[in-house]
C-alpha positions, -999 to 999 in steps of 0.1 A, spaced: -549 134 481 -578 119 499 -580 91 470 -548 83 480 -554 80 514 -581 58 503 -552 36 491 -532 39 520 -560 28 546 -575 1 523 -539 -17 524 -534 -12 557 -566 -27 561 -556 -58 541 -520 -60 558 -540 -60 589 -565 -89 580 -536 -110 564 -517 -106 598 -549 -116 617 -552 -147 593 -513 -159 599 -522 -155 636 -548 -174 639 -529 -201 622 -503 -198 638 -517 -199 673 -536 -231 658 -511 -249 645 -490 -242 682 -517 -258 698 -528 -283 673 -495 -294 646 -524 -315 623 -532 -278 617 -515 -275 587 -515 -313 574 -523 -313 539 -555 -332 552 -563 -304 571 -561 -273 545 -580 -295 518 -610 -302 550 -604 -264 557 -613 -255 516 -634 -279 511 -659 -267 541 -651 -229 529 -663 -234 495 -700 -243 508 -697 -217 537 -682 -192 513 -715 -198 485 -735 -195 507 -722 -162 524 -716 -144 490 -753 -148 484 -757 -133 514 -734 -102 505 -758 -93 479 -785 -91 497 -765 -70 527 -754 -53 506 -789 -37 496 -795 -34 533 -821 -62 540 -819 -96 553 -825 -133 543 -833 -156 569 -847 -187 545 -812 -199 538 -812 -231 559 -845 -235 546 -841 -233 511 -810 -252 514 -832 -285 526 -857 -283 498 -832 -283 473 -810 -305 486 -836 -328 488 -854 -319 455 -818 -324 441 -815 -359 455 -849 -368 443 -842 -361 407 -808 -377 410 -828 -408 430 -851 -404 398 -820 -418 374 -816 -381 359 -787 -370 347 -769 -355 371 -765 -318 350 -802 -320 350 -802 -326 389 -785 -296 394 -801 -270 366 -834 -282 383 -822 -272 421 -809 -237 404 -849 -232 386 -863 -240 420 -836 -214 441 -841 -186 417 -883 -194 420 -879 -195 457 -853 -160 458 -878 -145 436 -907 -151 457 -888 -136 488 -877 -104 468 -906 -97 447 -925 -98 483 -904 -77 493 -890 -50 472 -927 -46 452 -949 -58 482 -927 -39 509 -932 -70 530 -908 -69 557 -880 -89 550 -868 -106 586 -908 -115 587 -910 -129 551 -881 -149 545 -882 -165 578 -916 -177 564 -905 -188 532 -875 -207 551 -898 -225 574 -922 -236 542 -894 -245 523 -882 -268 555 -915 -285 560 -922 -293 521 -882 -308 520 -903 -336 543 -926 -348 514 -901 -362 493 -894 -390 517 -910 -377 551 -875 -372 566 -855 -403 556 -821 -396 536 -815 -407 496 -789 -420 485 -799 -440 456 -782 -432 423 -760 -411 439 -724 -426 435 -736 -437 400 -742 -402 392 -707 -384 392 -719 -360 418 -693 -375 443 -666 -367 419 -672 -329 432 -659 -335 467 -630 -360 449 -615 -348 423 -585 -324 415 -573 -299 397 -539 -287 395 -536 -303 433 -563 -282 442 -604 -301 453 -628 -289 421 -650 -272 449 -627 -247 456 -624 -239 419 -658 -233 421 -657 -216 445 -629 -190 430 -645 -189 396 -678 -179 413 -662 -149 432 -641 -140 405 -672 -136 383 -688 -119 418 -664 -92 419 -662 -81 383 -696 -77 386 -695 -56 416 -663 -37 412 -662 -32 372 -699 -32 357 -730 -3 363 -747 -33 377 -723 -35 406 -725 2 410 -765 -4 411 -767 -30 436 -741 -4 457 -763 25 452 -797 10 462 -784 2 492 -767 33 503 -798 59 492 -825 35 472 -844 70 473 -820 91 452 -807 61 436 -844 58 421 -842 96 410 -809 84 388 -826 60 373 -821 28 390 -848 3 389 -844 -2 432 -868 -26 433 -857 -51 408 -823 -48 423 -837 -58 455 -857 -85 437 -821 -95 419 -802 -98 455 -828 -124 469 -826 -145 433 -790 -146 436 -781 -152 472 -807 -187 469 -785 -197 437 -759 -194 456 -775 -217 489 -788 -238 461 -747 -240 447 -735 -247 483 -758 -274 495 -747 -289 460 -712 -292 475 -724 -301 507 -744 -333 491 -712 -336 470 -692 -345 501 -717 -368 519 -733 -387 492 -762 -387 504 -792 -362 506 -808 -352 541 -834 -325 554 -810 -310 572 -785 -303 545 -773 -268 546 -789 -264 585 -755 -251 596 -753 -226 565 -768 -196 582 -746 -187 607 -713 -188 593 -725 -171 562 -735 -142 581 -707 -143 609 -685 -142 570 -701 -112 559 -700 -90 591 -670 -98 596 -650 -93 567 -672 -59 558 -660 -49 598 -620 -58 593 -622 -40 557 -647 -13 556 -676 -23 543 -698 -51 523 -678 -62 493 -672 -98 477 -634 -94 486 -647 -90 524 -670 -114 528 -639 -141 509 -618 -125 537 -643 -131 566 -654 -170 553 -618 -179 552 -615 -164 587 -648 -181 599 -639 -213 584 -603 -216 601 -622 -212 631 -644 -238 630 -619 -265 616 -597 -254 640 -617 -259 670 -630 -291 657 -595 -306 652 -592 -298 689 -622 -316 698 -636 -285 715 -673 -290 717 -695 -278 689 -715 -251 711 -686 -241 725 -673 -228 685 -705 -224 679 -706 -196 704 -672 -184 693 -689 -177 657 -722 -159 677 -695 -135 693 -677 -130 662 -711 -123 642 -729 -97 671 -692 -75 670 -692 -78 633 -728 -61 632 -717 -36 665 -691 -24 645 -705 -23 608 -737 -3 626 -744 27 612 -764 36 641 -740 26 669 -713 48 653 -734 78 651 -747 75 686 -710 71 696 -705 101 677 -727 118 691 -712 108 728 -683 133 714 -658 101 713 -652 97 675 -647 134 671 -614 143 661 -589 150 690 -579 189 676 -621 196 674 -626 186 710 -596 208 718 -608 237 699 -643 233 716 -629 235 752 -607 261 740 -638 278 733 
């Protein structure tokens, strides 16, 4: 019985977010009608494909209760360590296998420091982000490449098609398809789940915690590393401040979708980056002023976190308003 009221609440919450997502288009394309252009929805999936990389990296490591502030960071190293090899006349699979080596080395550093070092982790991977900024300025000590990079194919990422869809959001699918068999089907899912939720009696079952954690970090930078691909993909060009704008909207993503649906999953954060992403095209269609969105997205990221705070809802709890209304009736009864 209660697994099927499991059911019942996890579709409702579904129904719910699907309503919130018509509405918002809806109200967007009342306001705006080059809402829903076809130019539009392809800007709108192209930009959620690096936003939504980005934030499923993140999941992970939320997902294991910690934090990773380096993204922006790591984002302009390898963007610019990308465009240096592709600048260099390699191939432009090589490019890309060398940004991955150098975002798993980088997300290793941060969990290893971490989960075996018990470094804290809002103090270390700010750190590693702020290193990782300053040495994406020896490459070229701050100016752009572009050379070799039409030549390459990389272009091709942001142009091409598939079945009428842009490849990036292919990518994008196939990565959270693989994302969520892992975390909804395997032990390893289950792992990452458990260390989270009680790391101490998930250690007395057997789980190795600490290379979990380790794991999270690895996977959320291939994933940064994957996004600032896209992004560089789009511009044709490579900048330090590729990916500066990753941050944000990857965590405003996460908190949100794991607040509409109940918790951290890869179908949430999907939910919450589609969400985020409507937003922020929308707005920027209108011409509102990027602060002004950008503080739209702050407000949507702090009530994500009040209301996916476990420690908010027990001290609410604890204020007697959460209770169920027949136990406060019994106690005054009493």
């Amino acid at each position: 019985m209660s697994r099927l009221n499991d059911h019942f609440r996890g579709a409702a919450r579904v129904l719910g977010f699907v309503a919130l997502v018509l509405g918002v288009g809806a109200v967007f394309a009342l306001i705006e009608p080059r809402f829903l252009s076809h130019a539009s929805l392809n800007g709108i999936a192209r930009h959620m494909a690096a936003n939504g990389l980005a934030a499923l990296g993140l999941t992970f490591v939320v997902i294991v209760r910690k934090f990773d502030l380096s993204i922006a960071g790591i984002a302009a190293f390898a963007a610019m360590s990308m465009g240096a090899l592709i600048a260099a006349g390699l191939p432009l699979w090589a490019a890309i296998m060398g940004g991955l080596a150098l975002g798993a080395v980088l997300g290793a550093v941060s969990g290893i420091a971490i989960s075996y070092f018990e470094l804290p982790d809002i103090v270390t991977t700010i750190a590693v982000g702020s290193i990782c900024g300053g040495l994406a300025f020896l490459y070229t000590g701050g100016r752009s490449i572009f050379q070799n990079f039409f030549q390459s194919g990389i272009t091709d990422l942001n142009d091409a098609r598939l079945l009428g869809l842009g490849v990036s959001l292919w990518i994008l699918l196939a990565v959270y398809a693989a994302a969520w068999f892992v975390m909804s089907r395997t032990r390893t899912g289950m792992a990452f789940y458990a260390t989270g939720e009680n790391p101490i009696a998930a250690h007395f079952s057997g789980i190795a915690t600490r290379r979990f954690v380790a794991l999270a970090y690895v996977l959320c930078a291939l994933c940064t590393v994957l996004a600032v691909l896209l992004i560089l993909a789009e511009s044709g060009n490579a900048e330090t401040n590729k990916g500066a704008n990753l941050m944000m909207p990857a965590y405003a993503g996460v908190f949100l979708g794991a607040a509409v649906m109940g918790g951290t999953s890869v179908v949430a954060t999907f939910g919450g980056i589609l969400l985020i992403t409507m937003l922020l095209d929308g707005f920027a269609l209108m011409g509102v002023p990027y602060y002004y969105s950008d503080g739209v997205v702050s407000l949507i990221l702090l009530g994500g976190v009040i209301a996916f705070s476990d420690s908010l809802r027990e001290w609410i709890t604890g204020l007697g308003l959460l209770r169920p209304r027949a136990a406060r009736k019994s106690e005054n009864r009493a």
